[in-house]
MMTF fields as JSON, N, C-alpha, C and O atoms, coordinates in Angstrom:
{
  "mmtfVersion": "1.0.0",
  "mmtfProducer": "UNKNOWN",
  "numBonds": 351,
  "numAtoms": 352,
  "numGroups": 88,
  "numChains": 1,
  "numModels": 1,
  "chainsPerModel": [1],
  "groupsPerChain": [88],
  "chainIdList": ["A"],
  "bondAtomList": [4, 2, 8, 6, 12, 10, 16, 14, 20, 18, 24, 22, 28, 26, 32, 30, 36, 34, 40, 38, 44, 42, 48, 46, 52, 50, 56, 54, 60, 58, 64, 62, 68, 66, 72, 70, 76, 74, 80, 78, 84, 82, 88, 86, 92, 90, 96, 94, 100, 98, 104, 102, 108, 106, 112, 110, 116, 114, 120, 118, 124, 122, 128, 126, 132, 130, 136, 134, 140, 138, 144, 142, 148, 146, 152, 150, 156, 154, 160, 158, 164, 162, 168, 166, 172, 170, 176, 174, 180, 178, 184, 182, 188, 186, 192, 190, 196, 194, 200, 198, 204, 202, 208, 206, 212, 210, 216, 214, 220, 218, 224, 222, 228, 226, 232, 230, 236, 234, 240, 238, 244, 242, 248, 246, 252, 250, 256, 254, 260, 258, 264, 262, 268, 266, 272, 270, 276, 274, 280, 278, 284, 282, 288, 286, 292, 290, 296, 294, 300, 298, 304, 302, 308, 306, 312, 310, 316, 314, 320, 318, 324, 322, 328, 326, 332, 330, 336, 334, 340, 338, 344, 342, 348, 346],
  "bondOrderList": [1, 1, 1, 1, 1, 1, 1, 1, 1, 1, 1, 1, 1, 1, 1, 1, 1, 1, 1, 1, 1, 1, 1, 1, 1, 1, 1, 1, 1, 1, 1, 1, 1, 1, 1, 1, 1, 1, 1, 1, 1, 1, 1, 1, 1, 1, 1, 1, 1, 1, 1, 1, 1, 1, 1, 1, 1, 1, 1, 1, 1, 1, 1, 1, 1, 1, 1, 1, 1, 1, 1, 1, 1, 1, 1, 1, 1, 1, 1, 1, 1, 1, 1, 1, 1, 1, 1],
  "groupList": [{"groupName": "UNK", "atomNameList": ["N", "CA", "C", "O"], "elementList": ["N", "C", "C", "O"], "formalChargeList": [0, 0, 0, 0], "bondAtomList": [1, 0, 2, 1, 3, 2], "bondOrderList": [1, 1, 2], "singleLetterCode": "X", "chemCompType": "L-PEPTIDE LINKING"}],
  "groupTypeList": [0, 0, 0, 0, 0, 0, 0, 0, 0, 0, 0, 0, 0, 0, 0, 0, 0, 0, 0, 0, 0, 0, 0, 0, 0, 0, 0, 0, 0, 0, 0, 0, 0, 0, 0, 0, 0, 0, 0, 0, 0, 0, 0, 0, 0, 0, 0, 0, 0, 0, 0, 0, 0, 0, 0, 0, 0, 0, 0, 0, 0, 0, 0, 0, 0, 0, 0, 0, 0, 0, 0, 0, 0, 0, 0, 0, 0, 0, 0, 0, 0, 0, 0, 0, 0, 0, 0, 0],
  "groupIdList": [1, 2, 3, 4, 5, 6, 7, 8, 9, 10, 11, 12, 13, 14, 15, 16, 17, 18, 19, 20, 21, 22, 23, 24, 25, 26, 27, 28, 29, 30, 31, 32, 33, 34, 35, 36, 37, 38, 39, 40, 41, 42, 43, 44, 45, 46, 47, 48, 49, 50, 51, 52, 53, 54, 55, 56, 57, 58, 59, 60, 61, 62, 63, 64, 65, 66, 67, 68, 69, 70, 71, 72, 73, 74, 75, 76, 77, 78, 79, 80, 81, 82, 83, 84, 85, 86, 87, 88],
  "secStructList": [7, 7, 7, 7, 7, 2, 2, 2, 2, 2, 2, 2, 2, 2, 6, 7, 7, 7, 7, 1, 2, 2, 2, 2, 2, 2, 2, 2, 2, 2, 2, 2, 2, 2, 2, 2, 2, 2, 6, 6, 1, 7, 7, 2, 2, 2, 2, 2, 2, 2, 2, 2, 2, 2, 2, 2, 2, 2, 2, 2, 2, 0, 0, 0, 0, 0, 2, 2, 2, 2, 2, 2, 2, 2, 2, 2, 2, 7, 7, 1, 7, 1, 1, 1, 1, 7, 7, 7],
  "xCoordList": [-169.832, -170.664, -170.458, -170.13, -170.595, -170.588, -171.483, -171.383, -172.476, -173.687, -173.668, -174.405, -172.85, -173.087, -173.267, -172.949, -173.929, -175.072, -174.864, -173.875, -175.404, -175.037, -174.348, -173.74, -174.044, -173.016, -171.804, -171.084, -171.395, -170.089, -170.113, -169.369, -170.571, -170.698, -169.989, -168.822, -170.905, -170.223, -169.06, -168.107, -169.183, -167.465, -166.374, -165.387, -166.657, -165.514, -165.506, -164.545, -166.757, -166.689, -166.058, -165.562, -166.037, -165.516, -163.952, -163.573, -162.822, -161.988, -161.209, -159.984, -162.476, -161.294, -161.277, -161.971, -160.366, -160.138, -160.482, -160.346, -161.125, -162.077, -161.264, -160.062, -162.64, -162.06, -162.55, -162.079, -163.209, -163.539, -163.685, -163.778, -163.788, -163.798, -165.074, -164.9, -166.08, -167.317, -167.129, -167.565, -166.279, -165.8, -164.879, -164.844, -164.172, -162.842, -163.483, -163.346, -164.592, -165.288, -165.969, -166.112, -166.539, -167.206, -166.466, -166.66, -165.283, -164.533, -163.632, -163.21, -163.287, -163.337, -164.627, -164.443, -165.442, -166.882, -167.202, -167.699, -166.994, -166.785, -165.433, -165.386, -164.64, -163.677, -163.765, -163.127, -164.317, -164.484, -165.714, -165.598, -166.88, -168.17, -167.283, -167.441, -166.568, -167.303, -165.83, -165.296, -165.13, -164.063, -165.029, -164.934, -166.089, -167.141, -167.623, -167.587, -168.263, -168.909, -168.127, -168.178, -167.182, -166.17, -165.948, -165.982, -165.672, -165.702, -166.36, -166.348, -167.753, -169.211, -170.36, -171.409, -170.137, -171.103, -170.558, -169.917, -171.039, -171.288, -171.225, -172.243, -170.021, -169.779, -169.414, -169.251, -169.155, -168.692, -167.036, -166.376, -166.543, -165.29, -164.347, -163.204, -165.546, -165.224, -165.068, -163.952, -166.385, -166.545, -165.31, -164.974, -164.897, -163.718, -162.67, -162.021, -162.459, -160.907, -161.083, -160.041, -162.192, -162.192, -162.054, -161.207, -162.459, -162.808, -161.045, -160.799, -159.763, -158.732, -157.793, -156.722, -158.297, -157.805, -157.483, -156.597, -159.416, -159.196, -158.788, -158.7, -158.603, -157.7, -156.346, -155.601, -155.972, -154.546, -154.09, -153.457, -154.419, -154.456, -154.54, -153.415, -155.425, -155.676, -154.69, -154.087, -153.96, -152.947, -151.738, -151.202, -151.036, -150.307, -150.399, -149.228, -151.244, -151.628, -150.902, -150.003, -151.481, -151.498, -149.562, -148.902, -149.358, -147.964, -146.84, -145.71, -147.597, -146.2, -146.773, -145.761, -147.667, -147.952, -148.851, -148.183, -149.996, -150.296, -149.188, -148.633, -148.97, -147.905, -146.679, -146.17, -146.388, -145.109, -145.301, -144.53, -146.471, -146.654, -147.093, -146.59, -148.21, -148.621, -147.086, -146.971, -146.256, -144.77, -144.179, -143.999, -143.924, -143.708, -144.526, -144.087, -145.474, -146.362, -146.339, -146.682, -145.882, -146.044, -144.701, -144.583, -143.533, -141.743, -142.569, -142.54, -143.253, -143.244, -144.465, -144.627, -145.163, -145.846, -146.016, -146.377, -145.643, -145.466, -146.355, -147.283, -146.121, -146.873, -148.059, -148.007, -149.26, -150.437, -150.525, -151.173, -149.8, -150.012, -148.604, -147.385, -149.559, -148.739, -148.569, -147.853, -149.098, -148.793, -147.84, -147.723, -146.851, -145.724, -145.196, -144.249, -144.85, -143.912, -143.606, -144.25, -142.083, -141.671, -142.04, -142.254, -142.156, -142.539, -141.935, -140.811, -141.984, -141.03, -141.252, -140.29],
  "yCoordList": [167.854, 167.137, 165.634, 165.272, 164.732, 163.564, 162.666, 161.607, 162.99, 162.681, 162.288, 162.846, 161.325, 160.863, 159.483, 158.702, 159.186, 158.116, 156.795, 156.852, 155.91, 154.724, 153.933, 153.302, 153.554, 152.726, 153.43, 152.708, 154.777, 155.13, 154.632, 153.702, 154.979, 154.521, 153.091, 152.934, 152.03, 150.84, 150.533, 149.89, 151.117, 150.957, 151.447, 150.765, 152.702, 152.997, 151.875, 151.501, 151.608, 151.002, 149.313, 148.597, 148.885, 148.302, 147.982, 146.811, 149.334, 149.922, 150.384, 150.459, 150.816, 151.501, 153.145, 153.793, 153.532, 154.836, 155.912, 156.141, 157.049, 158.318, 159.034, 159.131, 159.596, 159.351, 161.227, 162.011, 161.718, 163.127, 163.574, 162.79, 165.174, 165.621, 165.171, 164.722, 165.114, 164.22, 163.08, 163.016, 161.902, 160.962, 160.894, 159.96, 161.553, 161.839, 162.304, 161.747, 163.817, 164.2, 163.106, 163.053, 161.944, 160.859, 160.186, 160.051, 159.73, 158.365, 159.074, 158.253, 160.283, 161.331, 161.051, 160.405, 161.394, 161.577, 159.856, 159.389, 159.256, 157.364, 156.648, 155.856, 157.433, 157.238, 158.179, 157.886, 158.906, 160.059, 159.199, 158.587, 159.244, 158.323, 157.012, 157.073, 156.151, 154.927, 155.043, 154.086, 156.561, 156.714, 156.767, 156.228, 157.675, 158.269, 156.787, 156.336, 155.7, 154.237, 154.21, 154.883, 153.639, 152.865, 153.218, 152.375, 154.639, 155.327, 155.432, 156.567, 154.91, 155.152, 155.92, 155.812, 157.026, 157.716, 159.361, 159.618, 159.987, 161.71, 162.192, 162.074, 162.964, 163.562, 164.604, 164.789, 165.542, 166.502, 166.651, 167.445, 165.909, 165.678, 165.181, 165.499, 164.096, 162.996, 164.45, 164.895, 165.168, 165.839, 167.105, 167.613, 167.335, 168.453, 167.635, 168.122, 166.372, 165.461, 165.412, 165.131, 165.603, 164.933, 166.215, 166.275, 167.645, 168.941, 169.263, 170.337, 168.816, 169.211, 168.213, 168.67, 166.582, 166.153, 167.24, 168.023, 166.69, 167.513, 169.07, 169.409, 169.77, 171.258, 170.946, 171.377, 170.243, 169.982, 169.282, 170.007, 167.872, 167.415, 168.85, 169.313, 169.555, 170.959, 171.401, 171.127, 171.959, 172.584, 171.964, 172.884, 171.227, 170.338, 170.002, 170.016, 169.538, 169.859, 171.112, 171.109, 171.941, 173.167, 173.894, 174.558, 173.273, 173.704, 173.033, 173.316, 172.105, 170.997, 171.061, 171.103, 171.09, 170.856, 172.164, 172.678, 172.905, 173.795, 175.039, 175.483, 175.592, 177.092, 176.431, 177.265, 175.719, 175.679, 175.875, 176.536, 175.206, 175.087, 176.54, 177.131, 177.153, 178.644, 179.617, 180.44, 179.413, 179.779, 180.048, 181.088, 178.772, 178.866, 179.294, 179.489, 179.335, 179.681, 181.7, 182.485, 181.968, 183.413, 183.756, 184.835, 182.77, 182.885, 183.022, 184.091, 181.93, 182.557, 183.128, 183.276, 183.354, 184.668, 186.051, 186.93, 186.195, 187.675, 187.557, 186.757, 188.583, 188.544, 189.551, 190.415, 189.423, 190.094, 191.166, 192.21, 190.762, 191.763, 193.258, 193.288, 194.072, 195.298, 195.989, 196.973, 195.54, 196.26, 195.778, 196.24, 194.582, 194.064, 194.865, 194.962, 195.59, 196.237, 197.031, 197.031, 197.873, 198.463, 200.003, 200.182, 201.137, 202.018, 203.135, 202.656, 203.95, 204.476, 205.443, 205.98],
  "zCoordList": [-4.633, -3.686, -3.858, -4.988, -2.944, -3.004, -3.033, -2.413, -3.768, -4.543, -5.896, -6.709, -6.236, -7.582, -7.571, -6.675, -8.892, -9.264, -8.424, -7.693, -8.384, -7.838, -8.513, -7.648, -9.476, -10.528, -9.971, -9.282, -10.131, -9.902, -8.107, -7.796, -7.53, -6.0, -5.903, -5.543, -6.294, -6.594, -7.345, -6.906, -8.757, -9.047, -7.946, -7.673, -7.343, -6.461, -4.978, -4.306, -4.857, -3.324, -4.133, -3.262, -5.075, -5.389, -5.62, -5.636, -5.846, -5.483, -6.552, -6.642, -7.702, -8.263, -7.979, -7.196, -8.781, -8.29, -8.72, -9.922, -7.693, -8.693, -9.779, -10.024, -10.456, -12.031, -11.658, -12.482, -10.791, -11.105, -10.13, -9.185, -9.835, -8.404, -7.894, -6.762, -8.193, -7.674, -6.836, -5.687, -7.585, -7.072, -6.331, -5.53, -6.355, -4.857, -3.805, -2.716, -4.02, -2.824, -2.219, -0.998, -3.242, -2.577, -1.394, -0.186, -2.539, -1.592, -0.431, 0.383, -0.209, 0.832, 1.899, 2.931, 1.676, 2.678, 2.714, 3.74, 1.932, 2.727, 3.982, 4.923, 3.31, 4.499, 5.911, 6.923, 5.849, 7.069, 7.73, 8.792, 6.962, 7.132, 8.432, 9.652, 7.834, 8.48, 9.16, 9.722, 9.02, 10.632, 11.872, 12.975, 11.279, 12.621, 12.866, 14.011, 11.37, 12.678, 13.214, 14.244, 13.005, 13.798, 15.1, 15.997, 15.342, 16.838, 17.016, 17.493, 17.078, 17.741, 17.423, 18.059, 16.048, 15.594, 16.397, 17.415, 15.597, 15.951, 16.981, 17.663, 17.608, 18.576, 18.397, 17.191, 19.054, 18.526, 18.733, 18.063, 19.6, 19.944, 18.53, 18.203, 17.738, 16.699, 15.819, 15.55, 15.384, 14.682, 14.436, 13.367, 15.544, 15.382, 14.715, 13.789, 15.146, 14.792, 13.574, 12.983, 12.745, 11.234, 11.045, 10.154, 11.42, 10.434, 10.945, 10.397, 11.728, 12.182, 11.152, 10.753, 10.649, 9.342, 8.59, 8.247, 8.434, 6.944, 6.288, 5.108, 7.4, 7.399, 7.39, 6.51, 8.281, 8.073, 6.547, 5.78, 6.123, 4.68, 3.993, 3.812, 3.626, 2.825, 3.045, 2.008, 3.704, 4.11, 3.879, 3.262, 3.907, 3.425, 2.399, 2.021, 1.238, -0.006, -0.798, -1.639, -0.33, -0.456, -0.545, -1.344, 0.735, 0.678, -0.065, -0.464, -0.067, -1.044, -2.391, -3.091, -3.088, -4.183, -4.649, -5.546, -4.469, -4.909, -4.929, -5.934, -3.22, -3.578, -4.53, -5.279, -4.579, -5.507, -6.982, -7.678, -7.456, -8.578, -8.972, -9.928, -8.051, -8.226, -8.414, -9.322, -7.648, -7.731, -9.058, -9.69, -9.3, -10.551, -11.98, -13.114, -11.603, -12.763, -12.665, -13.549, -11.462, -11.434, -12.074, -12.655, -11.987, -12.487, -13.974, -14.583, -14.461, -15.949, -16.839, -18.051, -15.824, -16.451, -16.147, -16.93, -14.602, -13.493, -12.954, -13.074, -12.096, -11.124, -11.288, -12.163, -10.342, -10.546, -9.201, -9.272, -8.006, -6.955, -7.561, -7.733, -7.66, -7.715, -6.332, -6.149, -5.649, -4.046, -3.243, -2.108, -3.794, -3.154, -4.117, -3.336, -5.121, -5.704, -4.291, -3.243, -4.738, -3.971, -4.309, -5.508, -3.497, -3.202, -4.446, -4.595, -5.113, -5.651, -6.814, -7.364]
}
């Protein structure tokens, strides 16, 4: 959640950089935040463009840097789905 204390609030709005998932979810939900001022406040038009970001970012994430790494981590320990084995 992006609910943490006010000191960390200010250190980050100050610009340094989050130190925990708390603080990333923050400075995440500050940049989305004052995309919506800027275009005028809450629409639902606004509201889809940020939830179509932030799925896409996830997704892209995801493909360049999570499946690969999951990839490889299944090369050296195996794999857990036994239902892609083959039939036999």
């Amino acid at each position: 959640m992006p609910y943490i204390p006010q000191e960390d609030r200010d250190r980050l709005e100050s610009g340094a950089p989050p130190g925990t998932p708390g603080e990333l979810n923050y400075a995440v939900t500050r940049i989305v935040d004052e995309y919506l001022v800027r275009k005028g406040g809450i629409r639902y038009a606004r509201l889809n463009e940020v939830v179509g970001v932030l799925e896409c970012a996830k997704l892209e994430f995801y493909r360049r840097l999570a499946g690969p790494y999951e990839d490889e981590k299944r090369s050296e320990s195996g794999d857990v789905y036994r239902s892609l084995e083959p039939e036999g």
